[in-house]
N, C-alpha and C positions, 0 to 999 in steps of 0.2 A: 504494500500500500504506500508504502515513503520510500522516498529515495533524496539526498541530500543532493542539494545544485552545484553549491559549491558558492562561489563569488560572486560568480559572474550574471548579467542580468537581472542585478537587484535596482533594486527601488530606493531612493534616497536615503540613507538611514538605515537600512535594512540590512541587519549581519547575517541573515542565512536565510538560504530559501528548500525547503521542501516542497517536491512537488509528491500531492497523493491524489489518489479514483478511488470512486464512489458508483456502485451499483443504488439504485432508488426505485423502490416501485408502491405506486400509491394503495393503501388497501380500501381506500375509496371507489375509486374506479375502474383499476388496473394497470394505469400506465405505466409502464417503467421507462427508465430513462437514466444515461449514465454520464457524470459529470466530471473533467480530471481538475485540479486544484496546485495556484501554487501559494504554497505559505510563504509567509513571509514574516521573518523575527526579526522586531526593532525594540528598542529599548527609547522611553521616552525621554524628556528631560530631569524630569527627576528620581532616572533610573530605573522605571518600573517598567519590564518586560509586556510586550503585549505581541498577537500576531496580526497581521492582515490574512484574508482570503483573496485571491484573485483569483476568477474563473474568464476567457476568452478576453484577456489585457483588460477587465474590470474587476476592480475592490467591492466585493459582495459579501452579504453578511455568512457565517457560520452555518454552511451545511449540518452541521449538527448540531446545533441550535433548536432551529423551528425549521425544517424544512418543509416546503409547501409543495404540493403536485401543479407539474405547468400545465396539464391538461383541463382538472377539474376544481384547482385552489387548494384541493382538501390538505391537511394537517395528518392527516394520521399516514406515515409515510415508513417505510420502512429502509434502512440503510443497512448494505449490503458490500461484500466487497466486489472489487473491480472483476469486470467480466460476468456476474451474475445471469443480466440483462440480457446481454451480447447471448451467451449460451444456451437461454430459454430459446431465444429468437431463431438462432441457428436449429434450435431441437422441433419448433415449430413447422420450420420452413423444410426441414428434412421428407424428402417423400417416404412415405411410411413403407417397408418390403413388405407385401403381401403374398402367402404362399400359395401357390396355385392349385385348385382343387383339388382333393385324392381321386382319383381314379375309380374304377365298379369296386367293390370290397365284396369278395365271396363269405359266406357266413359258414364256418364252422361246419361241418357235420356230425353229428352224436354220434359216439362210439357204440357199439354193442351193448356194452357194458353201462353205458347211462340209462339206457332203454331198462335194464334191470336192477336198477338202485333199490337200497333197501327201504320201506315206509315206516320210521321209527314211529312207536306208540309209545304213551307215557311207562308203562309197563316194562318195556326195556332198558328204557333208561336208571327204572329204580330197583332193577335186576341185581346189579350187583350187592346194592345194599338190604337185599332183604336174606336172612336166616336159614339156613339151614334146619332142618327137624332132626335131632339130636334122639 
């Protein structure tokens, strides 16, 4: 999810920048949707650490914050990691293999022997446990 930038292409002030992604899909609606991020650490004037966000060259507020769905507004959002989205989409778009019918299926024939199966009565069964006459 992070990866550290280094120096370079920072923002006035800004000692590092991390850039991370973000899988997002609303449980409102459905839409998902995936966003990459670059952090950005500055330290104010009197010394107190804070980050920026910037998503597509704009300072936007904190994906994980209050994220909102851009579909349908909704709030109840769920954050996910990078690639989430992408993968559903792909698993969607995949044409599903379908196996092609069987064939005629001949059914079994009865052996001899099933034709003469035994017809157990309750009598048999309680066969073994009944007494001998002594």
């Amino acid at each position: 999810m992070s990866e550290i930038a280094g120096q370079t292409g920072l923002r006035a002030g800004a000692t590092a920048v991390v850039n991370e992604s973000y899988s997002f899909a609303c449980m409102r609606c459905g839409h998902g949707w995936e966003q990459s991020y670059e952090i950005e650490h500055h330290t104010d004037a009197t010394g107190h650490e804070f980050v920026l966000y910037v998503a597509d060259g704009k300072v936007v507020p904190s994906p994980l914050s209050k994220p909102a769905c851009h579909n349908c507004d909704g709030h109840v959002v769920r954050i996910m990691r990078p690639g989430r989205v992408a993968s559903a989409r792909d698993a969607a778009h995949r044409s599903h293999h379908v196996p092609p019918p069987a064939g005629p299926v001949e059914a079994p024939t009865p052996v001899a022997e099933e034709h003469e199966r035994h017809h157990w009565h309750l009598s048999d069964l309680l066969h073994p446990f009944q007494r001998k006459a002594s």
